[in-house]
C-alpha positions in Angstrom: 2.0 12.9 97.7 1.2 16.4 98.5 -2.0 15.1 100.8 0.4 13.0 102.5 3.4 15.6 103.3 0.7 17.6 104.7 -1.2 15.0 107.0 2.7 14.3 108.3 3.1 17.8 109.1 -0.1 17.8 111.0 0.8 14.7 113.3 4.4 16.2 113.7 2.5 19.7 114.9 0.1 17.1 117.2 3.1 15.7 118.8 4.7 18.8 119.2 1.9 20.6 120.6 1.3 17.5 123.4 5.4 17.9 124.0 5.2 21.5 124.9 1.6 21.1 127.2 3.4 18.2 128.7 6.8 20.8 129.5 4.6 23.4 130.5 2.5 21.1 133.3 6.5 20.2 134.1 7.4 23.7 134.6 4.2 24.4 136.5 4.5 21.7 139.4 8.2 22.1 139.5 7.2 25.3 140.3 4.6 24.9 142.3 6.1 22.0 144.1 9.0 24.4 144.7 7.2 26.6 146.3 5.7 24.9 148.2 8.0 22.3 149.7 11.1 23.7 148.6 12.1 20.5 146.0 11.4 21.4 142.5 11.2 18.3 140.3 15.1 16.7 139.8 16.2 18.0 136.0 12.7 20.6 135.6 15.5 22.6 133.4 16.9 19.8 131.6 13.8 18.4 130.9 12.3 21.7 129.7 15.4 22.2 127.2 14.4 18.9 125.5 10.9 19.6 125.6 10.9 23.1 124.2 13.9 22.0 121.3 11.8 18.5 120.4 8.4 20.5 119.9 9.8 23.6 118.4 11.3 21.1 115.6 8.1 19.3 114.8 6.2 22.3 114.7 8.0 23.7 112.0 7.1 21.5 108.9 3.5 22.8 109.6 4.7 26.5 110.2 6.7 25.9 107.3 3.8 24.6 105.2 1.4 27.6 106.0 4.0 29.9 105.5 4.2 31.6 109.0 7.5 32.2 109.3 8.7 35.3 109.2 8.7 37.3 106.0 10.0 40.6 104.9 8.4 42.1 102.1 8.8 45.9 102.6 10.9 45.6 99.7 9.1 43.3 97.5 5.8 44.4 97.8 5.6 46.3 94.4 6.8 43.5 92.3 5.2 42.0 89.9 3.7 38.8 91.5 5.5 37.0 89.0 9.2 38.2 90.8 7.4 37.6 94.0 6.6 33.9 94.0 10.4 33.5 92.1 11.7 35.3 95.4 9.4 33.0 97.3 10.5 30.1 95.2 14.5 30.7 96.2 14.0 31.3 99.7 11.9 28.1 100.3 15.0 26.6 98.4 17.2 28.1 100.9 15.1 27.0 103.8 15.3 23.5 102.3 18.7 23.5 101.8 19.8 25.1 105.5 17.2 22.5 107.1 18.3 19.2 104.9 22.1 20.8 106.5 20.9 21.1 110.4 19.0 17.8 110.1 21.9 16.2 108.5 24.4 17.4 111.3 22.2 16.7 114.2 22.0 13.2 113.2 26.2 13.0 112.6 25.7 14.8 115.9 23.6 12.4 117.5 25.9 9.9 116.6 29.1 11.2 117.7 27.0 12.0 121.4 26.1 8.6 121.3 29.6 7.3 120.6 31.1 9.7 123.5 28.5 8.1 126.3 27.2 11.9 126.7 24.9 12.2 129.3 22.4 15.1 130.8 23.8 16.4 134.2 21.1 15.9 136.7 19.3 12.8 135.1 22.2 10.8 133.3 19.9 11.2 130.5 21.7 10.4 127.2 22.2 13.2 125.0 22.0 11.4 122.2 18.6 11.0 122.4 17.7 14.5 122.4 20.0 15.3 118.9 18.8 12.0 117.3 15.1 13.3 117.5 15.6 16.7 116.5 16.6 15.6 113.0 13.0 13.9 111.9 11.5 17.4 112.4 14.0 18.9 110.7 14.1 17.0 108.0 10.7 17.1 107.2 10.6 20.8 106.7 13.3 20.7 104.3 11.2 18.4 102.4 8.0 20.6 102.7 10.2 23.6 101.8 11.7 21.8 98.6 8.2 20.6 97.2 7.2 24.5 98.2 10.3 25.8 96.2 9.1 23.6 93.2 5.7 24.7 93.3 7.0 28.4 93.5 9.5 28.2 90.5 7.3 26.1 88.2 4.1 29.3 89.3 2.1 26.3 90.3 -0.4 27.5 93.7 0.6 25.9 96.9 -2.9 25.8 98.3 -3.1 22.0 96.9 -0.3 21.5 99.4 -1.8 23.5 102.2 -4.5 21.9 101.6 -6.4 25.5 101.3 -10.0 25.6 98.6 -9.2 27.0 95.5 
């Protein structure tokens, strides 16, 4: 199980990674071709909004995973290490929880875009699409954060799921 949330995580960072080359070669012609004949690429912006939203979400299962988010432990750095992994514990719970939320509303999102014919401005792309896959990323770090919060609470390691030599 663990072996396979992780290996998940790491095609969802692939695909991410490959999205946000592929926006920044967008952003770079339409640039360039801007400058150079005065017609950037119709919907660069639109295009890079989708881009940088559909990569950031797939990235952060791995990020998750790792644990490089974000942490402040100016307060909790005297704690016995006990108190720190049950700290760690809750706020992978929390993650999981706000994460299994924003996946859960951006597909009832995706749907109600969907159902409204929403479309992007410049290239009539349908929104829908761009809600609909923001919610597999999503989800999956909920997932990763819940099996993390587990692992926390219960004082197993996590280095079986990040795959890390003990």
């Amino acid at each position: 199980m663990l072996s396979v949330l992780r290996r998940v995580a790491a095609v969802f960072a692939l695909a991410g990674s490959a999205i946000a080359l592929g926006t920044g070669v967008l952003v770079v012609t339409s640039i360039t071709l801007r400058a150079l004949t005065t017609k950037p690429i119709p919907g660069d912006v639109e295009l890079t909004q989708f881009g940088v939203a559909l990569a950031l979400s797939l990235a952060l299962p791995w990020c998750q995973l790792h644990g490089s988010n974000i942490i402040v432990d100016f307060f909790t750095q005297k704690l016995h290490p006990r108190a720190n992994r049950a700290l760690d514990g809750i706020g992978c719970l929390l993650i999981a929880i706000m994460c299994a939320l924003l996946a859960w509303r951006t597909g009832v999102g995706a749907v109600s875009v969907r159902e409204a014919h929403e479309a992007s401005m410049i290239l009539d792309l349908p929104m829908w699409w761009v809600y609909a896959s923001l919610a597999p990323g999503l989800a999956l770090t909920a997932l990763v954060a819940l099996v993390q919060a587990a692992m926390y609470l219960r004082g197993d390691s996590t280095d079986a799921l990040t795959g890390t030599p003990t």
